[in-house]
mmCIF file of the N, C-alpha and C atoms, coordinates in Angstrom:
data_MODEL
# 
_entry.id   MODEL 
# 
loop_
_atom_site.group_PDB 
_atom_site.id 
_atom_site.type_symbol 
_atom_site.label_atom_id 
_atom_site.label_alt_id 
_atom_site.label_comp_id 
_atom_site.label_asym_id 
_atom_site.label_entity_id 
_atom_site.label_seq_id 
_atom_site.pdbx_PDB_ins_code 
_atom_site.Cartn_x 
_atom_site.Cartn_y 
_atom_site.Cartn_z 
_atom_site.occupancy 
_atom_site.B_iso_or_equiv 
_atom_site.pdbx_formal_charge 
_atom_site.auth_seq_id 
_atom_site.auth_comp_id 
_atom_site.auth_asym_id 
_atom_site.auth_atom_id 
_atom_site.pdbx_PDB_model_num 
ATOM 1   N N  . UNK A 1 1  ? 13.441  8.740   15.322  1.00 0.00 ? 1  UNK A N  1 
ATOM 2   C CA . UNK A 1 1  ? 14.764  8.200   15.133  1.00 0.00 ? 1  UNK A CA 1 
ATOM 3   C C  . UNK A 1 1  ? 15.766  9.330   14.979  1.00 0.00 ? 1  UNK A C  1 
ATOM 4   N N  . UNK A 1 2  ? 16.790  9.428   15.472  1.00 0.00 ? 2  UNK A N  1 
ATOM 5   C CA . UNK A 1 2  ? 17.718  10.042  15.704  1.00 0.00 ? 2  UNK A CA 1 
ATOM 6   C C  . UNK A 1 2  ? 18.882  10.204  14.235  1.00 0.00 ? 2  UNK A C  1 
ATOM 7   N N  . UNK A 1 3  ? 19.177  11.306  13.576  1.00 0.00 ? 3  UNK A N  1 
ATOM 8   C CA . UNK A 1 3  ? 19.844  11.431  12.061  1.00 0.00 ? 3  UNK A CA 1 
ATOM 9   C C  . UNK A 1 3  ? 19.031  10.739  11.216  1.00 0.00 ? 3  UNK A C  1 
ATOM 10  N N  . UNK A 1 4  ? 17.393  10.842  11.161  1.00 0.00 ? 4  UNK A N  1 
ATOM 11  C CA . UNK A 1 4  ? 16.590  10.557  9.979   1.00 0.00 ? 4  UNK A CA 1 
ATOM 12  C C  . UNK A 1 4  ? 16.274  11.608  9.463   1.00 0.00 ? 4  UNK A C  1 
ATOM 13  N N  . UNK A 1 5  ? 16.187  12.156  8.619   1.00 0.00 ? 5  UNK A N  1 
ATOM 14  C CA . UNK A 1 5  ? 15.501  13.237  8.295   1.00 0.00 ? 5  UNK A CA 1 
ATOM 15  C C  . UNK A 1 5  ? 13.841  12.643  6.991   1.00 0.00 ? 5  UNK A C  1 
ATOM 16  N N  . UNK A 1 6  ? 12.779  13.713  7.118   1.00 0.00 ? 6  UNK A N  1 
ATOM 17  C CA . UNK A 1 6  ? 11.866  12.992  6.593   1.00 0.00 ? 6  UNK A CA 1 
ATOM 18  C C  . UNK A 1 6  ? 11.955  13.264  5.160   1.00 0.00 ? 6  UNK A C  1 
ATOM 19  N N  . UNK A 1 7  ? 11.371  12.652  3.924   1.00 0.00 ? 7  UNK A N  1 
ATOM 20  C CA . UNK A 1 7  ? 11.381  12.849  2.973   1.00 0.00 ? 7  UNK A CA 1 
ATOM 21  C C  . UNK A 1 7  ? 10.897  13.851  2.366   1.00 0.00 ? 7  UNK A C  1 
ATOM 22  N N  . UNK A 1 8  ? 11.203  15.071  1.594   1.00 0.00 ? 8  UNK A N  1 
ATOM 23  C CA . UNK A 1 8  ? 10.139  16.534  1.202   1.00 0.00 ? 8  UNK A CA 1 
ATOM 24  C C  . UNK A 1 8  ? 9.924   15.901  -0.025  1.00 0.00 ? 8  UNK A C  1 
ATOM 25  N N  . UNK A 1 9  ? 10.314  15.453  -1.138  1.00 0.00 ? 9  UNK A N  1 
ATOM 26  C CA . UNK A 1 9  ? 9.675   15.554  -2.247  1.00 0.00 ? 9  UNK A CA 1 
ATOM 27  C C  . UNK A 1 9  ? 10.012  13.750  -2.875  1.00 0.00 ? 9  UNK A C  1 
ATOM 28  N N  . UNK A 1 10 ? 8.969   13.857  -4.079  1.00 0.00 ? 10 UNK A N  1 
ATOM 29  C CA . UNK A 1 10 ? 8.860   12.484  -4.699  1.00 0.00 ? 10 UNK A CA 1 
ATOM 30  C C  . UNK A 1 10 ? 10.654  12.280  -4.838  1.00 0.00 ? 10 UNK A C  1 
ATOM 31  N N  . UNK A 1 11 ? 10.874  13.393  -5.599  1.00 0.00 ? 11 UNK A N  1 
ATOM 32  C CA . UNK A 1 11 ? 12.677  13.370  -6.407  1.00 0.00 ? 11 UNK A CA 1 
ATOM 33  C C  . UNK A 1 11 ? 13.752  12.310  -4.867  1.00 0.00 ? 11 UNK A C  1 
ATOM 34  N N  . UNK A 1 12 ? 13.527  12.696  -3.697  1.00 0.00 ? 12 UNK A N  1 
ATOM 35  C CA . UNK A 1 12 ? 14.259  12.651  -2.451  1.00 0.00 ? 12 UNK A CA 1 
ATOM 36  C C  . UNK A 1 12 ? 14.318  10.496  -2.745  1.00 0.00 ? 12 UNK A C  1 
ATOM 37  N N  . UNK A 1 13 ? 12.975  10.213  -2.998  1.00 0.00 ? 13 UNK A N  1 
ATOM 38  C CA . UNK A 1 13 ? 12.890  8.761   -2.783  1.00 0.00 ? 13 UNK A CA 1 
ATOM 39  C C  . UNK A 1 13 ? 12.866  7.482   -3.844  1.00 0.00 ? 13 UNK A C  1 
ATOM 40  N N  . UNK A 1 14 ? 14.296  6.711   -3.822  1.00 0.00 ? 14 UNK A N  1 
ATOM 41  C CA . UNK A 1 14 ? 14.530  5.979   -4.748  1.00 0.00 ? 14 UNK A CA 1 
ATOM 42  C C  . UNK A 1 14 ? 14.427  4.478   -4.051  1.00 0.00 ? 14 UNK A C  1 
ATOM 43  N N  . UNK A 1 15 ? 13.214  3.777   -4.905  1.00 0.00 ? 15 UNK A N  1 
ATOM 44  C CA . UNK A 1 15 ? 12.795  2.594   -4.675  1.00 0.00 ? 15 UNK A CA 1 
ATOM 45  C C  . UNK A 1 15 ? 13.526  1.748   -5.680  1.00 0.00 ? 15 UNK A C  1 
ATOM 46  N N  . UNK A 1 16 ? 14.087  0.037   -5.520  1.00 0.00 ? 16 UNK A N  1 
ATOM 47  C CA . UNK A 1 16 ? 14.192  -0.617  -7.100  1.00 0.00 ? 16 UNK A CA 1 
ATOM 48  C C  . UNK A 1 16 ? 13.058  -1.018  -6.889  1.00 0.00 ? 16 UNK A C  1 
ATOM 49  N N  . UNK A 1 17 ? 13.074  -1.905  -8.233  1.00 0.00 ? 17 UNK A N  1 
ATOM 50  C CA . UNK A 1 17 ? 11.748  -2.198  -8.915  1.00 0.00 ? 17 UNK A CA 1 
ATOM 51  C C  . UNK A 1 17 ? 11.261  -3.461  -7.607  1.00 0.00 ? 17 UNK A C  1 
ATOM 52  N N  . UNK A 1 18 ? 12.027  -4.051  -6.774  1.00 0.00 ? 18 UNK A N  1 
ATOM 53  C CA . UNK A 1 18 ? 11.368  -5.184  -6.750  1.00 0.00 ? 18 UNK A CA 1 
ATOM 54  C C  . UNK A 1 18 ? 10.582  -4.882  -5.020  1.00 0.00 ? 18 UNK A C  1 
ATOM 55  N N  . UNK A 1 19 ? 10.741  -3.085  -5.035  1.00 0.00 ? 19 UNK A N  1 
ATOM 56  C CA . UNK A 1 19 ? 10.187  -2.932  -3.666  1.00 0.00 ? 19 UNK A CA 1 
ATOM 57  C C  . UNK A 1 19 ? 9.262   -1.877  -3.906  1.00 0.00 ? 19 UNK A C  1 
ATOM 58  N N  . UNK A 1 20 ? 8.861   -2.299  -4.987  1.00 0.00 ? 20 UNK A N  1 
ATOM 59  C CA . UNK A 1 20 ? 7.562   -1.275  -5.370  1.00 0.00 ? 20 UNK A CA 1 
ATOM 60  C C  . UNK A 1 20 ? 6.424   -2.284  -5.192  1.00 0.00 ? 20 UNK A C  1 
ATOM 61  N N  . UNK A 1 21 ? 4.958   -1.913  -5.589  1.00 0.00 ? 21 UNK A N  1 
ATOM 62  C CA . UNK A 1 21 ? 4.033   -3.065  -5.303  1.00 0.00 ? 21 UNK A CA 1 
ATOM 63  C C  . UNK A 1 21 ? 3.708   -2.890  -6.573  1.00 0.00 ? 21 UNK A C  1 
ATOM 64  N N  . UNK A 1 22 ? 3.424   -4.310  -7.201  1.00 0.00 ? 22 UNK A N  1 
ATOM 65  C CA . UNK A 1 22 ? 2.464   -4.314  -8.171  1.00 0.00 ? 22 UNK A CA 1 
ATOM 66  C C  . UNK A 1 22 ? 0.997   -3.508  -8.611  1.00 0.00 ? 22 UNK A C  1 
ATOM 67  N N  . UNK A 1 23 ? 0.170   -3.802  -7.176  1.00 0.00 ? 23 UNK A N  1 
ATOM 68  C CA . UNK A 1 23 ? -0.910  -3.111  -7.006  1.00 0.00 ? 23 UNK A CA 1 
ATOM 69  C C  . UNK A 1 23 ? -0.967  -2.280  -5.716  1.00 0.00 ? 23 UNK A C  1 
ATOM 70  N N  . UNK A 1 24 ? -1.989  -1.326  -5.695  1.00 0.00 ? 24 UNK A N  1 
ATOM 71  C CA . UNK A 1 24 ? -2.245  -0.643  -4.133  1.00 0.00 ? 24 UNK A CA 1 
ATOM 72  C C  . UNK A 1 24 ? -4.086  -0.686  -4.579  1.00 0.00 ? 24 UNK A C  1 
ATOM 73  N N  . UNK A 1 25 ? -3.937  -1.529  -3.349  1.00 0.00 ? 25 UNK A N  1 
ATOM 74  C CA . UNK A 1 25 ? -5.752  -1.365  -2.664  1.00 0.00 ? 25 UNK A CA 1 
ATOM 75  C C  . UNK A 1 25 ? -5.798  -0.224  -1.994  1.00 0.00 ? 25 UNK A C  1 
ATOM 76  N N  . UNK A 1 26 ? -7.186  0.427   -2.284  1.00 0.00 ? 26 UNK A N  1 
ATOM 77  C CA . UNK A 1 26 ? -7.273  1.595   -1.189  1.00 0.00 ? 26 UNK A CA 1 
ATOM 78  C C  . UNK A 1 26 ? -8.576  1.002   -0.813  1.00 0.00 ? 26 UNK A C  1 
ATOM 79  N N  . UNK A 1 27 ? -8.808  1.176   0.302   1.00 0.00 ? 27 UNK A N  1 
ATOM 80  C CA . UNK A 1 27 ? -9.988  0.233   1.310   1.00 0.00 ? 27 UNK A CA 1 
ATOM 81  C C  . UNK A 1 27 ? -10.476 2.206   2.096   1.00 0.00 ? 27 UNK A C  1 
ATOM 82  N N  . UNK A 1 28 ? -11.808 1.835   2.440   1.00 0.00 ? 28 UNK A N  1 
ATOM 83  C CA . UNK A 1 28 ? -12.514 3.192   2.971   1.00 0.00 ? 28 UNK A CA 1 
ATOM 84  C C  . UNK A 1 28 ? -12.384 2.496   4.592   1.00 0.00 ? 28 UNK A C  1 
ATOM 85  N N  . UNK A 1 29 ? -12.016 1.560   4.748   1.00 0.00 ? 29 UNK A N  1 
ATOM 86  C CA . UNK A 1 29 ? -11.685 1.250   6.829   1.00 0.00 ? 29 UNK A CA 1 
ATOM 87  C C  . UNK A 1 29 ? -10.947 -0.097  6.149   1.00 0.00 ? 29 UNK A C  1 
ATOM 88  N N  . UNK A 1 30 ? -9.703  -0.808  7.350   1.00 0.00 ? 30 UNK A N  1 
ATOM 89  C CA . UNK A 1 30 ? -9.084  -1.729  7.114   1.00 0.00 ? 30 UNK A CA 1 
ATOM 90  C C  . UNK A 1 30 ? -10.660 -2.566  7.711   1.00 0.00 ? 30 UNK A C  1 
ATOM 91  N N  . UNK A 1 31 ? -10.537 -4.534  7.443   1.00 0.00 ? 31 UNK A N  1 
ATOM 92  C CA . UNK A 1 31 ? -11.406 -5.383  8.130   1.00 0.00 ? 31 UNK A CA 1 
ATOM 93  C C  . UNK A 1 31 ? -10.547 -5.281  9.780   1.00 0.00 ? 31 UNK A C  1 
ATOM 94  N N  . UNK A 1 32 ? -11.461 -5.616  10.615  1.00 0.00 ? 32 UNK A N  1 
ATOM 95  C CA . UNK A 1 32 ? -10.933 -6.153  11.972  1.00 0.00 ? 32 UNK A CA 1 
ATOM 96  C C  . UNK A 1 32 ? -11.424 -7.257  12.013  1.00 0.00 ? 32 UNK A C  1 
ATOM 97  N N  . UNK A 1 33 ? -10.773 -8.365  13.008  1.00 0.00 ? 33 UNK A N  1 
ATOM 98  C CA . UNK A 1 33 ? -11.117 -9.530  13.629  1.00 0.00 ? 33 UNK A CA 1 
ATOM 99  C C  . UNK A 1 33 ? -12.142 -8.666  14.924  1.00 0.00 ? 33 UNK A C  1 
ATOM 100 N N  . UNK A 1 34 ? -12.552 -9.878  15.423  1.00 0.00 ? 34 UNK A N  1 
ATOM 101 C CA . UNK A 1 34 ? -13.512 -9.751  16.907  1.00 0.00 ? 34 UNK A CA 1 
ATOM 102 C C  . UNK A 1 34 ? -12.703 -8.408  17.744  1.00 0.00 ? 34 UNK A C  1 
ATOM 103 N N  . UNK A 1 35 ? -11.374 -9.112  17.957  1.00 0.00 ? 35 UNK A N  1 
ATOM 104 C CA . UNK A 1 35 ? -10.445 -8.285  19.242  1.00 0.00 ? 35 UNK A CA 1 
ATOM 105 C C  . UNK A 1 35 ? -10.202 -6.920  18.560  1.00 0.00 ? 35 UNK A C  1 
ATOM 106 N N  . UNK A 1 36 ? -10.302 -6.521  17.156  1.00 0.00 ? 36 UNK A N  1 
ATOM 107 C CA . UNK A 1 36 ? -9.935  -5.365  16.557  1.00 0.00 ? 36 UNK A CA 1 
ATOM 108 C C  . UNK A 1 36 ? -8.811  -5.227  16.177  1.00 0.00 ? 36 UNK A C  1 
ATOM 109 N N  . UNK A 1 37 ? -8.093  -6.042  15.810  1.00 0.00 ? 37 UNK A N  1 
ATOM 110 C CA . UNK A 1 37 ? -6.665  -6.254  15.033  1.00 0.00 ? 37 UNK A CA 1 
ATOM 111 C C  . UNK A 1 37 ? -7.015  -5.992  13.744  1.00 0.00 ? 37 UNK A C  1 
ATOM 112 N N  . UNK A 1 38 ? -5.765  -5.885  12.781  1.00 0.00 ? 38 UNK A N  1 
ATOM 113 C CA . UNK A 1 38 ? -6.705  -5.808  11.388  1.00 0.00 ? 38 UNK A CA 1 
ATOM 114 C C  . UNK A 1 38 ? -6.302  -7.439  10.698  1.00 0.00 ? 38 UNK A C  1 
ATOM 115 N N  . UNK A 1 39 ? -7.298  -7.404  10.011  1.00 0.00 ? 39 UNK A N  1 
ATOM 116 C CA . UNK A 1 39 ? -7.792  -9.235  9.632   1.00 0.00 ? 39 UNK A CA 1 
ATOM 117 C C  . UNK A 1 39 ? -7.194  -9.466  8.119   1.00 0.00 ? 39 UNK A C  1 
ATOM 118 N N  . UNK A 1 40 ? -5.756  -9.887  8.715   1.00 0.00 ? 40 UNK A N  1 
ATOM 119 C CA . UNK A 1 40 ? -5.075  -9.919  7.106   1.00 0.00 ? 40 UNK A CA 1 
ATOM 120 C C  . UNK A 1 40 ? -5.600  -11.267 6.409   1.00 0.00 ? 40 UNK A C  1 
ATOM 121 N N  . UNK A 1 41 ? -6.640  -12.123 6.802   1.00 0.00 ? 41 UNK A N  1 
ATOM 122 C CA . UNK A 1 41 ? -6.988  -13.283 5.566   1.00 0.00 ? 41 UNK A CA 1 
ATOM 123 C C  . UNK A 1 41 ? -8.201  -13.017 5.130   1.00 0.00 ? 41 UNK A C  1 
ATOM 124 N N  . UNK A 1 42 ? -9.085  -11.451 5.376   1.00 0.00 ? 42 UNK A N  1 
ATOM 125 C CA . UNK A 1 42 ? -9.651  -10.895 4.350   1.00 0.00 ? 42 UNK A CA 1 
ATOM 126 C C  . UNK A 1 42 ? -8.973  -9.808  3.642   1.00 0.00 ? 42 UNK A C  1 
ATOM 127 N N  . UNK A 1 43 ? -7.946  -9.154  4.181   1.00 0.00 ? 43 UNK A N  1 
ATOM 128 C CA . UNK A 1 43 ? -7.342  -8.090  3.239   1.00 0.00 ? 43 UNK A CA 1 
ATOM 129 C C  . UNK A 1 43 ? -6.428  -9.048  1.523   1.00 0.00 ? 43 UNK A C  1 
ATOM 130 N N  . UNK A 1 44 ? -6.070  -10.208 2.376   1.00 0.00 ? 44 UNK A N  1 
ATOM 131 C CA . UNK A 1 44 ? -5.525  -10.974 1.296   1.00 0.00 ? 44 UNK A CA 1 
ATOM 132 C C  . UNK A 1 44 ? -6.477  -11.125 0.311   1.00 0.00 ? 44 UNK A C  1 
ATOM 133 N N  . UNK A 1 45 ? -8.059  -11.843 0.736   1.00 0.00 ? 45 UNK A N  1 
ATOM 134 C CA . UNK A 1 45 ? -8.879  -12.101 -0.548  1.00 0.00 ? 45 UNK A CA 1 
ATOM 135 C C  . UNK A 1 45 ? -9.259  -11.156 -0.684  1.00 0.00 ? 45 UNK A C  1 
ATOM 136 N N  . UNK A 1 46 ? -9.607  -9.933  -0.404  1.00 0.00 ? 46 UNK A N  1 
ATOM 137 C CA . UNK A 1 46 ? -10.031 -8.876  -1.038  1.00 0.00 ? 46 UNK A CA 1 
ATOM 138 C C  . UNK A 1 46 ? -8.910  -8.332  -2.325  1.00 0.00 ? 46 UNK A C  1 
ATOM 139 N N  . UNK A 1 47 ? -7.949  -8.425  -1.643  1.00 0.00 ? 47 UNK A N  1 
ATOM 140 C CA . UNK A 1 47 ? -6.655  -8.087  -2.715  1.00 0.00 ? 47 UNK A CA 1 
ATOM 141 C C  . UNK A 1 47 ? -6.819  -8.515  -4.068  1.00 0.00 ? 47 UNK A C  1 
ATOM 142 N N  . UNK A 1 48 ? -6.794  -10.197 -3.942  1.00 0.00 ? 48 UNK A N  1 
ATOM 143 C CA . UNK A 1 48 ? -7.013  -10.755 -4.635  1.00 0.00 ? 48 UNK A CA 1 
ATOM 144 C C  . UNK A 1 48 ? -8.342  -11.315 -5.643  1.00 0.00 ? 48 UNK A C  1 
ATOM 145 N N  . UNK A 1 49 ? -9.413  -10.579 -5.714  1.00 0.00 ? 49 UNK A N  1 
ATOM 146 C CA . UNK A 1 49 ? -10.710 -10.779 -5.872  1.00 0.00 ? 49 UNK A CA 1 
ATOM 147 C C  . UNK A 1 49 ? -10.969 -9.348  -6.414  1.00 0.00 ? 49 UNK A C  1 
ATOM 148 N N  . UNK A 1 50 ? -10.868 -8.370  -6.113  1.00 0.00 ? 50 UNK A N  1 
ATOM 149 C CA . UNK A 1 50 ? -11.340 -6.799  -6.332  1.00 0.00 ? 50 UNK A CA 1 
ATOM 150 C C  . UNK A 1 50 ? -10.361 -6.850  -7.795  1.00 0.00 ? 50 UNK A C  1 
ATOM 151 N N  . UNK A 1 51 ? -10.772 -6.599  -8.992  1.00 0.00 ? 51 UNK A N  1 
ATOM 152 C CA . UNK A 1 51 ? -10.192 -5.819  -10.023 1.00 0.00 ? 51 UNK A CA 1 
ATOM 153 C C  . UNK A 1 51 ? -9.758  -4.328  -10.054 1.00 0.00 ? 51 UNK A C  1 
ATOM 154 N N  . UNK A 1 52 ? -8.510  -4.436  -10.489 1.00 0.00 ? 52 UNK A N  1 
ATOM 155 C CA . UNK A 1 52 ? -7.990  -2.859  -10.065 1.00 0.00 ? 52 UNK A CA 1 
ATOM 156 C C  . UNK A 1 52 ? -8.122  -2.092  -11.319 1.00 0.00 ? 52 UNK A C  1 
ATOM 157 N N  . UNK A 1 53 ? -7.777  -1.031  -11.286 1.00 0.00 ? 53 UNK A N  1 
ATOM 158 C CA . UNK A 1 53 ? -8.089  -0.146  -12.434 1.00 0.00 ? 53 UNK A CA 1 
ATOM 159 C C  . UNK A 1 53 ? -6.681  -0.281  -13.040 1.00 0.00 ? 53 UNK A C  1 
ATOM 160 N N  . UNK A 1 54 ? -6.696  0.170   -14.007 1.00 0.00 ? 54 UNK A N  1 
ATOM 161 C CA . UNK A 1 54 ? -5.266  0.101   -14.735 1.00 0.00 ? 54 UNK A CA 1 
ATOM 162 C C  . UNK A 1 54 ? -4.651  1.806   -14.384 1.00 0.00 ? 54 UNK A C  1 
ATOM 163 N N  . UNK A 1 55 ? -3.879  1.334   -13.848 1.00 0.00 ? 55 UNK A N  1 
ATOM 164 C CA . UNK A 1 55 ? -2.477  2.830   -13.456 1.00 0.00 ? 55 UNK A CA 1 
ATOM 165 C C  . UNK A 1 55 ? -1.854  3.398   -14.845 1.00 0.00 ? 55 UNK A C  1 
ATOM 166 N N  . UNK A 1 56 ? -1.882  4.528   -14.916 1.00 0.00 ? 56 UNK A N  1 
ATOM 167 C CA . UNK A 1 56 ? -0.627  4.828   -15.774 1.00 0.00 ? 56 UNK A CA 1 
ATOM 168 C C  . UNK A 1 56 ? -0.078  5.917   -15.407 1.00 0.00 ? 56 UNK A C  1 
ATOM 169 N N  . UNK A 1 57 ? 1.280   6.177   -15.745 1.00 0.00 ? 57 UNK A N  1 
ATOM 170 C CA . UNK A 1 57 ? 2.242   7.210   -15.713 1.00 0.00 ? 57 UNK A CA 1 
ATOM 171 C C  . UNK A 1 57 ? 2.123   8.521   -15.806 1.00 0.00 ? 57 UNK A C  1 
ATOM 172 N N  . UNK A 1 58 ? 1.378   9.561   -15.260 1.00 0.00 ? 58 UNK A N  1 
ATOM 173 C CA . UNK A 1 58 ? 0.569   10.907  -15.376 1.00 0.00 ? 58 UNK A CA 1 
ATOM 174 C C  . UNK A 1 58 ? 1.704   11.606  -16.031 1.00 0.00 ? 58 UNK A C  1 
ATOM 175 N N  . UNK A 1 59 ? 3.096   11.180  -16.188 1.00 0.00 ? 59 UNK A N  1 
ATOM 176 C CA . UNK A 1 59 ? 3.957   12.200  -17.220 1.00 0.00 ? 59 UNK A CA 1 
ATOM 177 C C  . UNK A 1 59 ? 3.984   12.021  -18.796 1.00 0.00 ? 59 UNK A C  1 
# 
């Protein structure tokens, strides 16, 4: 894109709260369907089913 420049540091990028995610799954391969798309009505129950660890604030 043309006059984007990319982000260098955390400080550069301001999210509000309601475009942050609650949680982040980290998956070791996304699921695929047959055709090799990725298969968002197992990424959903996995989302929802996997217990996450509790995050906190490393400062």
């Amino acid at each position: 894109m043309a006059g984007c420049a990319p982000a260098t540091s955390a400080d550069s990028i301001h999210l509000t709260a309601d475009a942050v995610p609650a949680t982040i799954t980290v998956l070791d391969e996304l699921p695929l369907t047959p055709l090799g798309k990725p298969d968002k009505r197992t990424l959903r129950t996995r989302a929802t089913s996997t217990p996450q660890p509790s995050m906190t604030d490393p400062s």
